[in-house]
N, C-alpha and C positions, 0 to 999 in steps of 0.2 A: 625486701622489695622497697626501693625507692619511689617515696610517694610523687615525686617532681617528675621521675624519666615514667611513670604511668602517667602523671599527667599529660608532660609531653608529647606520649604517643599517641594519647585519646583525642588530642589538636590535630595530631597529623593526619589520623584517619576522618575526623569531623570535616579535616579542610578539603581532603580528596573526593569525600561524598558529598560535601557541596561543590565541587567543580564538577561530578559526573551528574547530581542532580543537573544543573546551571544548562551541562552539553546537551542532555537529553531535552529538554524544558526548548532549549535553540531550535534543535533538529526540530520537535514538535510544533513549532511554531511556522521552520522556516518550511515547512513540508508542503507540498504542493500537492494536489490530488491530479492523476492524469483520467485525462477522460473514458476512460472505460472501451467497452464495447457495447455498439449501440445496440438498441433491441434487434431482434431478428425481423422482423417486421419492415423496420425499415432499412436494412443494408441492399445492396443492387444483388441480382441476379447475377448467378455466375457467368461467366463468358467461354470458359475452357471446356463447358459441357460435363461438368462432373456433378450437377443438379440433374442432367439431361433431361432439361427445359421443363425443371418441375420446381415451383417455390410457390409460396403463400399468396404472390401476388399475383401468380399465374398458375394455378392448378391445371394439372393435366383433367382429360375429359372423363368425366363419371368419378371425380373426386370433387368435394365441395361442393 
């Protein structure tokens, strides 16, 4: 075994795990967080009637 083409390779593989370290470290930087979904609390009542006319900020009668 040639101790230069083992060297060699051990640079190649050193150089490609620091360019996928480098890409990952990017993306985690360049990552943006999206806003989520809000609480339940505060989204609007539905309109389609698939609550039918029942939500937290409107309880039907002899609930809450």
């Amino acid at each position: 075994m040639d101790l230069k083409d083992v060297l060699a390779q051990l640079r190649d593989e050193r150089d490609a795990l620091d360019a996928a370290i480098s890409n990952l470290e990017r993306l985690e930087h360049n990552r943006l967080r999206s806003p989520g979904r809000p609480p339940s609390l505060v989204t609007k009542s539905s309109t389609n009637g698939t609550n039918h006319g029942h939500s937290l900020l409107n309880p039907a009668l002899g609930e809450g």
